[in-house]
PyMOL Python script that loads the backbone (N, CA, C, O; Angstrom):
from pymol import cmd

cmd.read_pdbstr("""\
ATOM      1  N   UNK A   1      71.338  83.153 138.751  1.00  0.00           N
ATOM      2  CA  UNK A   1      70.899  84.291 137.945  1.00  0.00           C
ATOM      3  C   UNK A   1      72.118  84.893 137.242  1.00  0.00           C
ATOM      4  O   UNK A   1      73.197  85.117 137.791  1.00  0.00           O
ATOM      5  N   UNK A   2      71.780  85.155 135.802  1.00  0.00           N
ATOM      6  CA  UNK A   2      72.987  85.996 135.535  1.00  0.00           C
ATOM      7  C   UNK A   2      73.702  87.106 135.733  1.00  0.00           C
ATOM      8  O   UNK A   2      73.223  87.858 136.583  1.00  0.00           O
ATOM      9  N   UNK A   3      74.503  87.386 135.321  1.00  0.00           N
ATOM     10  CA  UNK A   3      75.307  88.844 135.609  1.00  0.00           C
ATOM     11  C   UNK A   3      74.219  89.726 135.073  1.00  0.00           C
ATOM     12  O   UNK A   3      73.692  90.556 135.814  1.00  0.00           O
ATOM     13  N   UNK A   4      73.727  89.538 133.372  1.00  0.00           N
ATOM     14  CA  UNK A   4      73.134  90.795 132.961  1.00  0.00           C
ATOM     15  C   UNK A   4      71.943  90.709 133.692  1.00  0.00           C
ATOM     16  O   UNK A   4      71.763  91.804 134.225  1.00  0.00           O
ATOM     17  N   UNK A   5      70.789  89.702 134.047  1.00  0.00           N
ATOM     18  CA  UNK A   5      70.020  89.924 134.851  1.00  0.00           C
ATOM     19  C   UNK A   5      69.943  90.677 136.151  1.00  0.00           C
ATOM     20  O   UNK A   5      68.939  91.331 136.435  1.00  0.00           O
ATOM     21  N   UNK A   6      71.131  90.584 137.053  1.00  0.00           N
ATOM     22  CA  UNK A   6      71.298  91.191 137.858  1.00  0.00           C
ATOM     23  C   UNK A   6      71.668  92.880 137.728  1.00  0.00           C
ATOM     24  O   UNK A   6      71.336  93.766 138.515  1.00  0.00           O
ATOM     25  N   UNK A   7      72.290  92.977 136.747  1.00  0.00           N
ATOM     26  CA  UNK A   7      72.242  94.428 136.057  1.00  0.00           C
ATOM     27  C   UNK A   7      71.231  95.241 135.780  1.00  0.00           C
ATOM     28  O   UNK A   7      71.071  96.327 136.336  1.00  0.00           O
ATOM     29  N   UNK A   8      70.287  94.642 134.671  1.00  0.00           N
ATOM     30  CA  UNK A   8      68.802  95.331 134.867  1.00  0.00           C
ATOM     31  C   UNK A   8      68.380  95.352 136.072  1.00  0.00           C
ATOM     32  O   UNK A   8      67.888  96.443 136.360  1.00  0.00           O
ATOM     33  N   UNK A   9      68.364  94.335 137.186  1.00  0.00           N
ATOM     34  CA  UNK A   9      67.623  94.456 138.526  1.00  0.00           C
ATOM     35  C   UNK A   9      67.905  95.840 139.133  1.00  0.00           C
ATOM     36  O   UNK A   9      67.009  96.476 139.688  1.00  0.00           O
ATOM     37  N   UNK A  10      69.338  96.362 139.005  1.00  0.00           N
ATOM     38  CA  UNK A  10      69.843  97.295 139.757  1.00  0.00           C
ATOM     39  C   UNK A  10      69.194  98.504 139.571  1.00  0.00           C
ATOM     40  O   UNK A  10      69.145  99.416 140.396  1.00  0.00           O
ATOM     41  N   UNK A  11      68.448  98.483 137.917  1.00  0.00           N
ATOM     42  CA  UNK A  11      68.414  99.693 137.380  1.00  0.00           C
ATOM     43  C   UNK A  11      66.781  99.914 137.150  1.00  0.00           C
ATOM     44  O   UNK A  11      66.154 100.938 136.878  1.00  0.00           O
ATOM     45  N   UNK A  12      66.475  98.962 137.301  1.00  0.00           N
ATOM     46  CA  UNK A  12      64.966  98.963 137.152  1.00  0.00           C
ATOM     47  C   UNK A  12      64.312  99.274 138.275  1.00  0.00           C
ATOM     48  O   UNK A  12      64.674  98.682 139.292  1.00  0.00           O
ATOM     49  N   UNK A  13      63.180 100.282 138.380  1.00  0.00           N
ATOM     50  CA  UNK A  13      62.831 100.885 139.815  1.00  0.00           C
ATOM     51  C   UNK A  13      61.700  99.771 140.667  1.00  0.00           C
ATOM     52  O   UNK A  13      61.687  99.332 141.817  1.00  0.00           O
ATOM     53  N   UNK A  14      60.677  99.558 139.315  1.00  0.00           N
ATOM     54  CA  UNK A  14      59.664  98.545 140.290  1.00  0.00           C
ATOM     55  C   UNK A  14      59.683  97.688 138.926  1.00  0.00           C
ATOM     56  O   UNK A  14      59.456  98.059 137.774  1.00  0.00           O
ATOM     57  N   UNK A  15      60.169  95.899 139.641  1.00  0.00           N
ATOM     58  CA  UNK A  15      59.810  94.651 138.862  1.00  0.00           C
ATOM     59  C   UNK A  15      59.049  94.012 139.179  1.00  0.00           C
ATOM     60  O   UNK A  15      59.334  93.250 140.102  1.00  0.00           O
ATOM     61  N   UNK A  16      57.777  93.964 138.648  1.00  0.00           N
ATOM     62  CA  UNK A  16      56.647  92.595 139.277  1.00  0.00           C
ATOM     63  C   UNK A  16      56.872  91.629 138.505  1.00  0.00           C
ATOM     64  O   UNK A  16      55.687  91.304 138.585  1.00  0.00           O
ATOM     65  N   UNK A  17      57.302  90.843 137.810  1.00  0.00           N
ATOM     66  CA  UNK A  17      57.360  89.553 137.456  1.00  0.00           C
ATOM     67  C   UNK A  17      59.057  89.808 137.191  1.00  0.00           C
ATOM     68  O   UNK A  17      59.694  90.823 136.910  1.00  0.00           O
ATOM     69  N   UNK A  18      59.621  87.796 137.515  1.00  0.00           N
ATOM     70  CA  UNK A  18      61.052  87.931 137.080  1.00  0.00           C
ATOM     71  C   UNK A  18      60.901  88.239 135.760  1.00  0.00           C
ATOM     72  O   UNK A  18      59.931  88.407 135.020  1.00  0.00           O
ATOM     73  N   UNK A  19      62.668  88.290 135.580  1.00  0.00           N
ATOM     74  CA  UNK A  19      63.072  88.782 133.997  1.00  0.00           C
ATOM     75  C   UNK A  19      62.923  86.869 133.698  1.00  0.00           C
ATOM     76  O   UNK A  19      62.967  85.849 134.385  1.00  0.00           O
ATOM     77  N   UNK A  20      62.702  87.295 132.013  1.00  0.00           N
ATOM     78  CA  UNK A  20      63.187  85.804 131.284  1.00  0.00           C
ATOM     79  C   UNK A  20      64.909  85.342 131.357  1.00  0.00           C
ATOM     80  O   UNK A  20      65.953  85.933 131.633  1.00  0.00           O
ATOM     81  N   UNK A  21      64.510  83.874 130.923  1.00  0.00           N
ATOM     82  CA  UNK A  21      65.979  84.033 130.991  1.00  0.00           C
ATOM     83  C   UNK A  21      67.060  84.469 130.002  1.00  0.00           C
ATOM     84  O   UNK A  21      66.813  85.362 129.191  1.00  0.00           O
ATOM     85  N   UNK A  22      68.252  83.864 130.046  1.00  0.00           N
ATOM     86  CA  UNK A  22      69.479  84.797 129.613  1.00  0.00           C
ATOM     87  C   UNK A  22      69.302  84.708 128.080  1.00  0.00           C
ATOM     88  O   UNK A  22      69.336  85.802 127.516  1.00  0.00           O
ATOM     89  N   UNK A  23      69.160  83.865 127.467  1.00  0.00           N
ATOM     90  CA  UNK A  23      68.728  83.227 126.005  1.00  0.00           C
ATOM     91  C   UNK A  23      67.585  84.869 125.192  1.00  0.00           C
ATOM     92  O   UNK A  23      67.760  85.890 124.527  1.00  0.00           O
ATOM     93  N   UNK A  24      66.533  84.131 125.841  1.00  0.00           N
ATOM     94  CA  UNK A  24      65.270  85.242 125.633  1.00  0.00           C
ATOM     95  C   UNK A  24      65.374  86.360 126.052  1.00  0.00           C
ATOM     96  O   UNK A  24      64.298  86.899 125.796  1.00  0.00           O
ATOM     97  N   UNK A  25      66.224  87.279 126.709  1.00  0.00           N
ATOM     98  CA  UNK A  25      66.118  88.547 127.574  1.00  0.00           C
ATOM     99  C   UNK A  25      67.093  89.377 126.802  1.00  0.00           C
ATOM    100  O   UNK A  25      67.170  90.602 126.707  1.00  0.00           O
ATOM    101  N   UNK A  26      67.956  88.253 126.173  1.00  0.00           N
ATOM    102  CA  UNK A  26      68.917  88.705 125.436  1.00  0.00           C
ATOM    103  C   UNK A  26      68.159  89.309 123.946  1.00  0.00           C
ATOM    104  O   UNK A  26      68.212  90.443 123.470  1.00  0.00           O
ATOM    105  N   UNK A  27      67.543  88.236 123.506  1.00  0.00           N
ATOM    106  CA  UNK A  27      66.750  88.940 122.319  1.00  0.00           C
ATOM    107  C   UNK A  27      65.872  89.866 122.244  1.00  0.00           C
ATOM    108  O   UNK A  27      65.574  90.534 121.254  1.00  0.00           O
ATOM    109  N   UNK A  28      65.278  89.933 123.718  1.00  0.00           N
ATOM    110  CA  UNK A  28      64.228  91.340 123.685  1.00  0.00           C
ATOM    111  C   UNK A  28      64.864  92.417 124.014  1.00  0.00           C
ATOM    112  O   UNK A  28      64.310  93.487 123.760  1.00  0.00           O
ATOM    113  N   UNK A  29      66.068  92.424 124.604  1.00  0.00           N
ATOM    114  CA  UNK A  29      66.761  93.445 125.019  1.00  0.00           C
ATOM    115  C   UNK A  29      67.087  93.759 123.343  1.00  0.00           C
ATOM    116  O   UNK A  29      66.617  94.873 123.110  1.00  0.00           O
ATOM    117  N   UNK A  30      67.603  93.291 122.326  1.00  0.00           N
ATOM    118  CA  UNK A  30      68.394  93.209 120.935  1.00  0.00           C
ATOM    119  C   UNK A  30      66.958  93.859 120.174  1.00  0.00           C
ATOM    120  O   UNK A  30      67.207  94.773 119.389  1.00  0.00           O
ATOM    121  N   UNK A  31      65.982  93.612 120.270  1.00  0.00           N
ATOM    122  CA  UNK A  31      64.484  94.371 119.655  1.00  0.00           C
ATOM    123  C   UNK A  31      64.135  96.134 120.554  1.00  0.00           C
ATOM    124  O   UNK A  31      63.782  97.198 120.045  1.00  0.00           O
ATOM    125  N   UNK A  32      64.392  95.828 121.835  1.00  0.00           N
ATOM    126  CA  UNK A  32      64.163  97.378 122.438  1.00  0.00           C
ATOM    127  C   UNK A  32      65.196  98.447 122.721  1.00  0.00           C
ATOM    128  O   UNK A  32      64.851  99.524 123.208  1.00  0.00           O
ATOM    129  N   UNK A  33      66.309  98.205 122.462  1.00  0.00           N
ATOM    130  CA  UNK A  33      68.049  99.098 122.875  1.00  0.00           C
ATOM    131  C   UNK A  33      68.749  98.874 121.529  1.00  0.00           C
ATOM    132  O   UNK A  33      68.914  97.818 120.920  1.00  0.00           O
ATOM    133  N   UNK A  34      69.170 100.293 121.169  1.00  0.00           N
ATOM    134  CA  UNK A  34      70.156 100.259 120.187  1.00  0.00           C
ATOM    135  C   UNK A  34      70.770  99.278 120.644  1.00  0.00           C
ATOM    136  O   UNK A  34      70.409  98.566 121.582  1.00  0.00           O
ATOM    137  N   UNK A  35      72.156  99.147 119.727  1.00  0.00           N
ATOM    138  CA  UNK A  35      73.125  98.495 119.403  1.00  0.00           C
ATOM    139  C   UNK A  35      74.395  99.114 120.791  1.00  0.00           C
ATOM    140  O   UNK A  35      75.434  98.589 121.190  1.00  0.00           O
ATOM    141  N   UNK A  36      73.858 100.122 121.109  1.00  0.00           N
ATOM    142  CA  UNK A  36      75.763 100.380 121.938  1.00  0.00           C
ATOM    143  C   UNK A  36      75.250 100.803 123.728  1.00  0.00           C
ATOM    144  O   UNK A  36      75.895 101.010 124.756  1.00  0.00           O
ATOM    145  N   UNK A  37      73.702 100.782 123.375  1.00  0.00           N
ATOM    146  CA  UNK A  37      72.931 100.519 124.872  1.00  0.00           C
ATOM    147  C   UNK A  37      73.233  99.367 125.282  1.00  0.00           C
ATOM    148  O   UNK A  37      73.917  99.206 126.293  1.00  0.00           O
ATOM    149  N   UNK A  38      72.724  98.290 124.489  1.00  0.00           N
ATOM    150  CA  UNK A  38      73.126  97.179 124.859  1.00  0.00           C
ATOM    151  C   UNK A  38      74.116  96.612 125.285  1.00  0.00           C
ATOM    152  O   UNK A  38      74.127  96.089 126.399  1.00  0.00           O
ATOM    153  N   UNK A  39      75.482  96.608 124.199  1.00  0.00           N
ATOM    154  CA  UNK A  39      77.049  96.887 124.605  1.00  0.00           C
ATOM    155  C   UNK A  39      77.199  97.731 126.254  1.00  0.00           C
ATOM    156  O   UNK A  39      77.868  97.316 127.201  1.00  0.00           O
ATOM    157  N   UNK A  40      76.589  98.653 126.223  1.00  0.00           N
ATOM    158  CA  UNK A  40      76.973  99.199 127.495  1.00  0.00           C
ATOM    159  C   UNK A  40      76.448  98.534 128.749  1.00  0.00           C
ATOM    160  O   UNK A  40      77.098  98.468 129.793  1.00  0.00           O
ATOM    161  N   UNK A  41      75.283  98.068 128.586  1.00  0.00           N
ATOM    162  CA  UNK A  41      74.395  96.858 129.644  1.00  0.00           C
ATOM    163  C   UNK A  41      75.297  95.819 129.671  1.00  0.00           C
ATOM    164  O   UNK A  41      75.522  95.320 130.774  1.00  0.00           O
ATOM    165  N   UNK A  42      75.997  95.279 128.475  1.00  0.00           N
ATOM    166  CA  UNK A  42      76.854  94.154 128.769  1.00  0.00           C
ATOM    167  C   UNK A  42      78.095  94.452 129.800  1.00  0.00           C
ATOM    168  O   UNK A  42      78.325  93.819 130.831  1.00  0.00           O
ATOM    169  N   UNK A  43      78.770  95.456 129.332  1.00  0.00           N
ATOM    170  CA  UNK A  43      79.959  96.020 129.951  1.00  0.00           C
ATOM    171  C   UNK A  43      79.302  96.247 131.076  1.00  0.00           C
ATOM    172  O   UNK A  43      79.859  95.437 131.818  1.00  0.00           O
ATOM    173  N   UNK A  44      78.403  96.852 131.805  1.00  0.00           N
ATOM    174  CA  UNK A  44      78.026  97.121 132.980  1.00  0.00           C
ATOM    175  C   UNK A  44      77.877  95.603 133.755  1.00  0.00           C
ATOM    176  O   UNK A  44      78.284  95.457 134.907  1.00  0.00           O
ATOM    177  N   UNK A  45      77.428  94.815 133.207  1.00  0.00           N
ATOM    178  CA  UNK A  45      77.438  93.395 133.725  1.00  0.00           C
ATOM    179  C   UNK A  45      78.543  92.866 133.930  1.00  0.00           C
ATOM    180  O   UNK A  45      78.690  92.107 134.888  1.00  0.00           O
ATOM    181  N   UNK A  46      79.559  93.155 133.068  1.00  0.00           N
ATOM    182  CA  UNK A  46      80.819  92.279 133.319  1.00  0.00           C
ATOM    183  C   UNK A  46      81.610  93.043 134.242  1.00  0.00           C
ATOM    184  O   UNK A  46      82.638  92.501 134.649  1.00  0.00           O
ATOM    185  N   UNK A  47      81.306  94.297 134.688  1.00  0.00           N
ATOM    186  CA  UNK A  47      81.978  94.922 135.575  1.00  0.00           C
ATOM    187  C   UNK A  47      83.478  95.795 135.124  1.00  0.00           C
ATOM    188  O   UNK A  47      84.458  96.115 135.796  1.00  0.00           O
ATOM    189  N   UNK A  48      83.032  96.049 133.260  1.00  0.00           N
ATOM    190  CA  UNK A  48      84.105  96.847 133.014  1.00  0.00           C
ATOM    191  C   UNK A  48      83.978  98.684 133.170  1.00  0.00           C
ATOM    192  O   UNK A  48      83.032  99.471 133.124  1.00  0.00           O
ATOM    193  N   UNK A  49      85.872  98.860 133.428  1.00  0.00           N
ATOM    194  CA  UNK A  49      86.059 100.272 133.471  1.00  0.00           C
ATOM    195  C   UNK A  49      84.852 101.254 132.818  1.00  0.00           C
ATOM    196  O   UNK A  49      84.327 100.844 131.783  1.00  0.00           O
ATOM    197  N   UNK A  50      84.527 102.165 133.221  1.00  0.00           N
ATOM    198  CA  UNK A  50      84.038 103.492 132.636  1.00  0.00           C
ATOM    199  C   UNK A  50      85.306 103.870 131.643  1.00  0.00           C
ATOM    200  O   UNK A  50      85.104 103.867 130.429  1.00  0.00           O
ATOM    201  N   UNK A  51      86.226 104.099 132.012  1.00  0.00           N
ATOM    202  CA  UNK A  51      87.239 104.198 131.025  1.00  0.00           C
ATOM    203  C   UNK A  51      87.615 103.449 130.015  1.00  0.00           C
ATOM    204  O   UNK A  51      88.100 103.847 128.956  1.00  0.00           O
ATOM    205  N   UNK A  52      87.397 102.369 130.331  1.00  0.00           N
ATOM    206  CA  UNK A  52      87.093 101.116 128.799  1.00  0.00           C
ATOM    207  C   UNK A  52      86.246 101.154 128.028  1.00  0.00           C
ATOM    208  O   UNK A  52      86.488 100.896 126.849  1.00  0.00           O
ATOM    209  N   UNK A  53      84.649 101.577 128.566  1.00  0.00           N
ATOM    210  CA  UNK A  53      83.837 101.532 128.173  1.00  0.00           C
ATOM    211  C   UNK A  53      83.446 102.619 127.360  1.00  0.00           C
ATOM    212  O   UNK A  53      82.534 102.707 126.539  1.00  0.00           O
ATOM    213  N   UNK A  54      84.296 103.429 127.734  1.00  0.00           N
ATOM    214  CA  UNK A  54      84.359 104.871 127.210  1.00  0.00           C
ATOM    215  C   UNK A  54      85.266 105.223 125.958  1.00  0.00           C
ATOM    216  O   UNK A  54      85.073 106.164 125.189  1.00  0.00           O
ATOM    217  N   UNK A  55      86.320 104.266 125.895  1.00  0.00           N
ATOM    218  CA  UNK A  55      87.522 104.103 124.783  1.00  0.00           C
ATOM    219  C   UNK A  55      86.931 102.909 124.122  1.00  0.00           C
ATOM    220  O   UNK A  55      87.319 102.955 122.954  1.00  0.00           O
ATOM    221  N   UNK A  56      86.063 101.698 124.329  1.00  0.00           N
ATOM    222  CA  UNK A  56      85.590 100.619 123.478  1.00  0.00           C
ATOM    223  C   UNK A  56      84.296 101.405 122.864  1.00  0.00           C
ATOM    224  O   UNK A  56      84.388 101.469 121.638  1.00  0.00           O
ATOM    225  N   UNK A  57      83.226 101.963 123.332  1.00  0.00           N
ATOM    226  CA  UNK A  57      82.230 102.407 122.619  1.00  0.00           C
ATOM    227  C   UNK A  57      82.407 103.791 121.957  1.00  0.00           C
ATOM    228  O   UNK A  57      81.498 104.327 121.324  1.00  0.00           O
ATOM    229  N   UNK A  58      84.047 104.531 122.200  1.00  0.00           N
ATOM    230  CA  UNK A  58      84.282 105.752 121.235  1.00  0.00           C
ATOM    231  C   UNK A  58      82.993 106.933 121.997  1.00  0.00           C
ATOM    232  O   UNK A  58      82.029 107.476 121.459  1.00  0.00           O
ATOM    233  N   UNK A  59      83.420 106.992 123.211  1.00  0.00           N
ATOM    234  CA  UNK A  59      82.342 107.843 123.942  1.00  0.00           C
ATOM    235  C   UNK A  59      82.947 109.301 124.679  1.00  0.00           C
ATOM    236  O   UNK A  59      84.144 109.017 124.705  1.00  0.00           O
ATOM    237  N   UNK A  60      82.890 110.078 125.024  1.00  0.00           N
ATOM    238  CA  UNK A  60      83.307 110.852 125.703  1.00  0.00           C
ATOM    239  C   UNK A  60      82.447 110.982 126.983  1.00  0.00           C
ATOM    240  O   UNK A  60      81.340 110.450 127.059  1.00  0.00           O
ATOM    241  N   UNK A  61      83.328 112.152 128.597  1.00  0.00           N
ATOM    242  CA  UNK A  61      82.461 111.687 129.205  1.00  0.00           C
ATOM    243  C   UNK A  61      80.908 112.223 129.270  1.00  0.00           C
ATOM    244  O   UNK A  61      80.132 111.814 130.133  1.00  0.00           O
ATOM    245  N   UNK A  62      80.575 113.081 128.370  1.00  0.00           N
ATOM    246  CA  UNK A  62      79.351 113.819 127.954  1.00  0.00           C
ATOM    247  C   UNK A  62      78.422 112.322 127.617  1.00  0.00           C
ATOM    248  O   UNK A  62      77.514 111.710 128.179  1.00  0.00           O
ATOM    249  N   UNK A  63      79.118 112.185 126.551  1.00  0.00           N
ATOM    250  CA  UNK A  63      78.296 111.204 125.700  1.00  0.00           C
ATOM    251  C   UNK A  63      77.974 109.875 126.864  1.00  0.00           C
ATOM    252  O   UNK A  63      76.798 109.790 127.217  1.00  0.00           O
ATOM    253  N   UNK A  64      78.527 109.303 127.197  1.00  0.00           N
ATOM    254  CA  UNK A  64      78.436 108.040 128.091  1.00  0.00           C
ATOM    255  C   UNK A  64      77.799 108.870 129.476  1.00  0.00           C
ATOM    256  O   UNK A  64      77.533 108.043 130.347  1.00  0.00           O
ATOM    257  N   UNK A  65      77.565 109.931 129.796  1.00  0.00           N
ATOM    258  CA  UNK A  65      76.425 110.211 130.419  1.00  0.00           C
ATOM    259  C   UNK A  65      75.428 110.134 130.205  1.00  0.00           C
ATOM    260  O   UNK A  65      74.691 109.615 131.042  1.00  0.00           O
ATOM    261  N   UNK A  66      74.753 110.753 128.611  1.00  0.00           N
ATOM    262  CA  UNK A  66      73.506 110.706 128.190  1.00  0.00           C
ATOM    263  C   UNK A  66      73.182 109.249 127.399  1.00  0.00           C
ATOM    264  O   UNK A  66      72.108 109.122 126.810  1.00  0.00           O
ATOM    265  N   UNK A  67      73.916 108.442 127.417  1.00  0.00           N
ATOM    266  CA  UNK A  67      73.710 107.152 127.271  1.00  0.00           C
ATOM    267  C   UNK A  67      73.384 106.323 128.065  1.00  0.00           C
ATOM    268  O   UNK A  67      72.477 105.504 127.913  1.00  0.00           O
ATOM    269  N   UNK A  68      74.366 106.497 129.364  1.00  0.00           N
ATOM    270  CA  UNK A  68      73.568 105.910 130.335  1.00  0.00           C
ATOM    271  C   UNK A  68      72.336 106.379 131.100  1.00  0.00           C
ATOM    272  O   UNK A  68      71.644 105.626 131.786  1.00  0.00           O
ATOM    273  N   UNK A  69      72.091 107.826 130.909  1.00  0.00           N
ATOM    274  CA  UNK A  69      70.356 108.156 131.295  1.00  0.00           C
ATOM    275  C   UNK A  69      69.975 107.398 130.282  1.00  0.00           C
ATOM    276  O   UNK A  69      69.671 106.267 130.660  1.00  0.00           O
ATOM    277  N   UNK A  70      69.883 107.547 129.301  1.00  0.00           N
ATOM    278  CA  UNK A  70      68.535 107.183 128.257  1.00  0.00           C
ATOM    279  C   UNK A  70      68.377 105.568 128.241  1.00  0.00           C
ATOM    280  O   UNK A  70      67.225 105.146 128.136  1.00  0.00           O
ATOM    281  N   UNK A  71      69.183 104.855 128.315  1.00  0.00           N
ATOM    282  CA  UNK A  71      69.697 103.140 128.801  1.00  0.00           C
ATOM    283  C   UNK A  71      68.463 103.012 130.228  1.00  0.00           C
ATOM    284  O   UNK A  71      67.399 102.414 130.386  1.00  0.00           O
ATOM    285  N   UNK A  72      68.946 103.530 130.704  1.00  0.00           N
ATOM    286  CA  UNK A  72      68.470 103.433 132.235  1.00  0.00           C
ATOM    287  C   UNK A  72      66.429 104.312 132.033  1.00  0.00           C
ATOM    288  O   UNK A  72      65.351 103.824 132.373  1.00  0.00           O
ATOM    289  N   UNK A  73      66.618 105.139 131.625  1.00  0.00           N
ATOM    290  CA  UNK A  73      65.001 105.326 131.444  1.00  0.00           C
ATOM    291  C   UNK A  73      64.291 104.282 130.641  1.00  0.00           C
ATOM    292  O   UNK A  73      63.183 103.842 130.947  1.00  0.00           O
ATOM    293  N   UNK A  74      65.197 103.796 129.279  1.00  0.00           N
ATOM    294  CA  UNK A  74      64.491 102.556 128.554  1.00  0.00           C
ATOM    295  C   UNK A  74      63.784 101.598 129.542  1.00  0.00           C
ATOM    296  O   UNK A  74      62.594 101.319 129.687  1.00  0.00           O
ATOM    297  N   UNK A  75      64.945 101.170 130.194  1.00  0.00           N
ATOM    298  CA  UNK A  75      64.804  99.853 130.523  1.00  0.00           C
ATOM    299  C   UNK A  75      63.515 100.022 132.110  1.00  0.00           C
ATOM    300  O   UNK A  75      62.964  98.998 132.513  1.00  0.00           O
ATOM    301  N   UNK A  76      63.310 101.005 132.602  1.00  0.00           N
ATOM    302  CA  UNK A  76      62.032 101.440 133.019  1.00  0.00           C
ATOM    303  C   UNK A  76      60.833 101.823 132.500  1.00  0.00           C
ATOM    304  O   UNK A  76      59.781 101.838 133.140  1.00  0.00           O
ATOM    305  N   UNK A  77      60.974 102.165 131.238  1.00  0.00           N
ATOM    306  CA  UNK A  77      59.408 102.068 130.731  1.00  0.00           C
ATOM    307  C   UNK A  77      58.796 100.137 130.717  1.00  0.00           C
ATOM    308  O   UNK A  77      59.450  99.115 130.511  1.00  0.00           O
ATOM    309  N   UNK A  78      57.525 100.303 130.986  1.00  0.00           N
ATOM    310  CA  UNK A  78      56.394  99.683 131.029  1.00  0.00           C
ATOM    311  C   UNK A  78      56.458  98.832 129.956  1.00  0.00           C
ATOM    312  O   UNK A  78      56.442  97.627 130.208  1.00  0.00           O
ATOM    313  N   UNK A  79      56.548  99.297 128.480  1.00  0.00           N
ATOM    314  CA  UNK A  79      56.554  98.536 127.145  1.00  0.00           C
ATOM    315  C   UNK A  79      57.870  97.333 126.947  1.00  0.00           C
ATOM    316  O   UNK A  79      57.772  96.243 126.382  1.00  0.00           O
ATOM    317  N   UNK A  80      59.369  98.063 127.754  1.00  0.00           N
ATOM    318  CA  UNK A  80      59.900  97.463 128.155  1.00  0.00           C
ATOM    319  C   UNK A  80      60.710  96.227 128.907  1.00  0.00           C
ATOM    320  O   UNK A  80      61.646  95.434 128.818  1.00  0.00           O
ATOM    321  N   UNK A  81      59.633  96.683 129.698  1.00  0.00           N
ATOM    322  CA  UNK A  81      59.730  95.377 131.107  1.00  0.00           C
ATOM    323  C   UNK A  81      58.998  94.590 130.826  1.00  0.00           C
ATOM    324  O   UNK A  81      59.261  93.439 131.172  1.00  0.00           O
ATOM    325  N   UNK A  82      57.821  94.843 130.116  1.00  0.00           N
ATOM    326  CA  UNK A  82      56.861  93.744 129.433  1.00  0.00           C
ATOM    327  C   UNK A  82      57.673  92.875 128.719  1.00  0.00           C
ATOM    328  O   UNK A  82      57.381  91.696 128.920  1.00  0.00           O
ATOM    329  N   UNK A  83      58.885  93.120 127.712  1.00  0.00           N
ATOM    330  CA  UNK A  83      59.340  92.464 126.943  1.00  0.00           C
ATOM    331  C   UNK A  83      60.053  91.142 127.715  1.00  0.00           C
ATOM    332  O   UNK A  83      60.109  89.923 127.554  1.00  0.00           O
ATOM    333  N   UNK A  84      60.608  92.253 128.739  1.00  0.00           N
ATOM    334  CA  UNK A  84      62.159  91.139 129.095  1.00  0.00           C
ATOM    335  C   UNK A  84      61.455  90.686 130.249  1.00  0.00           C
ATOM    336  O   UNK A  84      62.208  90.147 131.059  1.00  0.00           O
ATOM    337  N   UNK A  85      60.498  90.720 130.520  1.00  0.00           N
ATOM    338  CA  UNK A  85      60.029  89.952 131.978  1.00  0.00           C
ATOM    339  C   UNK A  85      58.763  88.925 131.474  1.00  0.00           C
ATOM    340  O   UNK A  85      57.848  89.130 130.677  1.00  0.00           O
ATOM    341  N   UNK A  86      59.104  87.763 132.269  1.00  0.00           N
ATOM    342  CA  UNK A  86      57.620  86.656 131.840  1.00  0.00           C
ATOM    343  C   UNK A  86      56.581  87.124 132.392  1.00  0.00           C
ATOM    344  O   UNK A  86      56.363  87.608 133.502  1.00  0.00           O
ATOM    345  N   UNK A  87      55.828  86.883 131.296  1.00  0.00           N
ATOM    346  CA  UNK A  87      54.109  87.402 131.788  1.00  0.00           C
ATOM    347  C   UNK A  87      53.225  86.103 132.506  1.00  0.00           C
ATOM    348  O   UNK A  87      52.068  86.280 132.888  1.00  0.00           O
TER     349      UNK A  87
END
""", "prot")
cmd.dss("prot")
cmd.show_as("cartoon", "prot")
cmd.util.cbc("prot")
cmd.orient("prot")
């Protein structure tokens, strides 16, 4: 399983079907998350600094708070998980 798969797992509260794989999960993630949600899901996967992540996406620590709520509520809505998970 991949890194980013395992990332959503962490953050997602209830999964009934697996996620797709890395190919496809990647593109539905690229249709439902801005552009620097995503970036930040990546960085969270690769296991970089908050402080990197915070100086690479031009964030402060305000901002990279309410990014990562709203990241993290996305990827729990229903319309969501439909995308990146096989039906």
């Amino acid at each position: 399983m991949s890194t980013l798969s395992k990332e959503i797992e962490k953050h997602i509260k209830k999964l009934v079907n697996p996620l797709k794989d890395e190919t496809e999960l990647l593109e539905s993630l690229k249709l439902k998350l801005t552009k620097k949600e995503l970036k930040l899901l990546k960085f969270w996967a690769e296991s970089t600094s908050i402080d990197d992540i915070q100086s690479q996406l031009n964030l402060d620590e305000e901002r990279y708070g309410q990014l990562s709520s709203k990241l993290i509520k996305k990827l729990n809505q229903e319309r969501v998980k439909q995308s990146i998970c096989l039906s």
